[in-house]
Phi, psi and omega in degrees: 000141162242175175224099212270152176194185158226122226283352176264333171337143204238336158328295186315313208289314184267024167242004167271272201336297184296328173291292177306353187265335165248035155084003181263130228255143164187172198246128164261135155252117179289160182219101188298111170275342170278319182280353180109347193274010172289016177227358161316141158330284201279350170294296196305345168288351194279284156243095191285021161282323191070054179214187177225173007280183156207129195242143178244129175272179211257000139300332213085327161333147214236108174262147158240148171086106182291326177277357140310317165300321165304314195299314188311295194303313156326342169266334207260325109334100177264344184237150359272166155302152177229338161261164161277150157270357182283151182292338175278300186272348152294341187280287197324289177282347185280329143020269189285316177295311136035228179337330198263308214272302179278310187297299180309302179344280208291352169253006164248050196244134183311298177323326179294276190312341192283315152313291194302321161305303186299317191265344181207015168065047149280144226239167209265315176320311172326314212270319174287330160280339157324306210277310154344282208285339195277343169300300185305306177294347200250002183268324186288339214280304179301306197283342164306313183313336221241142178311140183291145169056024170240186185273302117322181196321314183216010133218214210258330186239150170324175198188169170359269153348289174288353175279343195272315206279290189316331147321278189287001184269348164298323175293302174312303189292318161301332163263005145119025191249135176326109151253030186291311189284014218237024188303339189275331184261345165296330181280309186310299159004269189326311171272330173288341176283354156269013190243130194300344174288355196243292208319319215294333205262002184282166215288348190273350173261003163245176210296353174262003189294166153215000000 
């Protein structure tokens, strides 16, 4: 398999995860979002959002959109699940994952602020602060969803959920956000980096950082 991604990208970071937790070996290419290249001709015959990620199979065949990816490899893998199989509690996490994925995501998306700068003088402080306030809500927003007592999000193993909040917890830390009220998601935090699929998949360990 490759996997065009970019190594700060937070799509990118839960489909490394999501690889690694079920064992599955693929090749990365980067694709520089900042130089832009997610808009060349043959990346966009690839993906024609002009984002990343994009997993290619070893068939050829071509995915976009990370919890599409997740999901494919979750169906196509069973072990371990990143859902339940009971229907309530798989709606919980995909829930909690969400929140993370729709609320946040898409409005803290480079482009987006890159728009808001050009079209409407938001200022690059402006822009930190965006990214703050849509976190800080959608972090009260998860961690309210979530069960008393477990080790992760909704059990004893990583799950969805935690692949998308461990994603975006790179991004709070990286811009600067009060993570005081967030003591439950700092220990989930904590503990999936001890587990090599995660640490392997953070953003400072791949071959594109800078």
């Amino acid at each position: 398999m490759k996997l065009y991604g970019y190594w700060r990208s937070t799509t990118s970071f839960r489909v490394r995860i999501a690889l690694n937790l079920k064992g599955v070996s693929y090749e990365t290419v980067p694709v520089n979002l900042v130089a832009g290249e997610q808009r060349a001709p043959d990346y966009v015959a690839l993906n024609p959002g002009k984002g990343v990620p994009t997993l290619i199979l070893e068939d050829g065949r071509v995915f976009t959109q990370s919890l599409a990816i997740i999901d494919y490899l979750d169906a196509t893998i069973p072990e371990p699940r990143f859902l339940p199989v009971d229907p309530f509690e798989r709606a919980r996490v995909q829930a909690a994952a969400h929140t993370i994925a729709m609320d946040i995501h898409p409005v803290n998306n480079l482009r987006v602020t890159a728009h808001l700068k050009s079209r409407y003088g938001l200022t690059a402080e402006d822009g930190i602060e965006w990214f703050r306030h849509w976190m800080t809500e959608g972090f009260h927003a998860y961690q309210a969803l979530l069960p008393a007592n477990t080790t992760f999000s909704f059990g004893d193993k990583p799950d969805l959920a935690d692949i998308c909040l461990v994603a975006q917890l790179y991004n709070a830390h990286r811009w600067g956000v009060d993570m005081a009220p967030f003591d439950r998601l700092l220990e989930i935090e904590e503990r999936a980096f001890t587990l090599p699929a995660f640490d392997a998949a953070r953003p400072e360990n791949q071959l594109d950082a800078s």
